[in-house]
N, C-alpha and C positions, 0 to 999 in steps of 0.2 A: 563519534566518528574519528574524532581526534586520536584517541588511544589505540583504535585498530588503523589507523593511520600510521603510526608510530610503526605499526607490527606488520605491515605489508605494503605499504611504501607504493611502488609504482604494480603492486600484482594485481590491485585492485583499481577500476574505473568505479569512482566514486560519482553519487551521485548528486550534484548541487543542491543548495539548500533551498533555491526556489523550486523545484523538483521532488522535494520531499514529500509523500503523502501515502494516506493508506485504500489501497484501490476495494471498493467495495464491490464491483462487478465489472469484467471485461468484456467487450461487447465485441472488437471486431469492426470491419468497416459498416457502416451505419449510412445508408443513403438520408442524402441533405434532405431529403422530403418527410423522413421521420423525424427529423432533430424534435420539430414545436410538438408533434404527437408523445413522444418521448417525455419532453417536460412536461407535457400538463398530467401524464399520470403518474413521474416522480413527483411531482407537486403535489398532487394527492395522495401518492402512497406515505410521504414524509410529514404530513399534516398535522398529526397529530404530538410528531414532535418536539421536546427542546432541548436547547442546547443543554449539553450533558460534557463532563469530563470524564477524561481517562488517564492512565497512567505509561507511560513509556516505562518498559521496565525488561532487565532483559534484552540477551543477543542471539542468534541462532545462524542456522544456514541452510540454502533448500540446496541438496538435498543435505541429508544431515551426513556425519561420517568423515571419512577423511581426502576426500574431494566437494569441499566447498564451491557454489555457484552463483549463489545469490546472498548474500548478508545481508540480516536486519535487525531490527528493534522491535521485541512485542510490545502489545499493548494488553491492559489488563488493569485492571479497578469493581471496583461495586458495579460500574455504569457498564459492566461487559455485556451485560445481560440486556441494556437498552440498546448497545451497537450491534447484538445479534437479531434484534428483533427489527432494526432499519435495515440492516441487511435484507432478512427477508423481506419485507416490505418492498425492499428497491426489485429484487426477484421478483415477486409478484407484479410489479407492476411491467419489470423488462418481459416478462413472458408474456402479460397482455399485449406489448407493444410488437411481439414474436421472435423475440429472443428466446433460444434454450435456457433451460433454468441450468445453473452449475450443480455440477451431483460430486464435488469432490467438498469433502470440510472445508467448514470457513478458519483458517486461522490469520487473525487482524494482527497487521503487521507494516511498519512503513521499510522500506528495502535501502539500504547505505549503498550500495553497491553489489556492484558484481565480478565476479574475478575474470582477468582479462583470460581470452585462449592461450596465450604464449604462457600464462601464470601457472596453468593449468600440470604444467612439466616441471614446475619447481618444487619438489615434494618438501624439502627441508623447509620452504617457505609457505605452504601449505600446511604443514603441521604447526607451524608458529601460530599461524592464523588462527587454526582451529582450536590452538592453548588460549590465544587473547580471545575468543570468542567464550571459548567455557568460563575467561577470567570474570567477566560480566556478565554470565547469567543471572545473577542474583542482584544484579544491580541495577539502582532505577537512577533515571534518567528529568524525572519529570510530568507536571502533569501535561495536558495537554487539552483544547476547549477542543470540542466539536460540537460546530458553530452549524456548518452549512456542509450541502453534498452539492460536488459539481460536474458539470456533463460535460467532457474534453476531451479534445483532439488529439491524438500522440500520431505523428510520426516520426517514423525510425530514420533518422540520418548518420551517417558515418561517425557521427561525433559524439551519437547517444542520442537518446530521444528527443523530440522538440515538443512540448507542449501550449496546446491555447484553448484558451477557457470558451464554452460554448454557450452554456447556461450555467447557473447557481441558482442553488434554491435554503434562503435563510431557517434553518430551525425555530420555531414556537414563532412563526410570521404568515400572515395569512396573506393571500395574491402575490 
């Protein structure tokens, strides 16, 4: 973040480090009477697993091209193939719980930021952006545990999201 910090200064609303994380399924408002239902069957759809690492590696942007929106960090290792398969799992179980399943690809990723609206008019600083971003494609960052999945609260405030944890549920832990 520091480096594409460097290269976009105030065009991007960066996103805190206790904020950082990689969203595995977005649900939408969720009436408080499903929360317990919800966890007991991510509890069991994630049962069978453990913690596993990955790799931070890699930068990109949704959309891709030369208007930037979203910046982030992929993730990618050996263990990609276990984060796709808790993925599904967590799918599986949000659909018994009656959620739509997502029909768009999974690509794992945690998000640095987003470019502000006003930024969005600065093409000279847009295209910088988008050089510091190809400069770190190839470059890793680190590994990272994925330890646990968590069931949380976002809402949107003026200031960027506010997050609060609902439920967690520990990988290779049983109850």
């Amino acid at each position: 973040m520091e480096q594409l910090r460097a290269l976009a200064g105030r065009l991007v609303k960066w996103t805190p480090a206790g904020n950082l994380h990689a969203t595995m399924k977005f649900l939408g408002p969720v009436p408080l009477d499903k929360i317990d239902e919800l966890h007991e069957l991510l509890k069991g759809a994630v049962s069978g697993f453990s913690p596993f690492h990955l790799e931070a590696h890699g930068t990109g942007a949704f959309p891709g091209g030369k208007f930037p929106r979203v910046l982030w960090v992929g993730l990618k290792g050996p263990s990609y193939e276990t984060l796709s398969s808790l993925r599904d799992s967590i799918e599986d179980a949000c659909e018994k719980a009656g959620f739509e399943r997502e029909t768009s690809a999974f690509k794992a990723h945690i998000t640095l930021g987003r470019v502000r609206p006003e930024g969005m008019k600065d093409r000279r600083a847009l295209a910088g952006l988008t050089e510091g971003l190809a400069t770190l494609q190839a470059h890793s960052f680190g590994m990272i545990e994925i330890g646990k999945i968590t069931l949380m609260k976002s809402v949107l405030k003026p200031g960027g999201p506010e997050y609060s944890l609902l439920k967690e549920i520990y990988l290779g832990r049983q109850g």
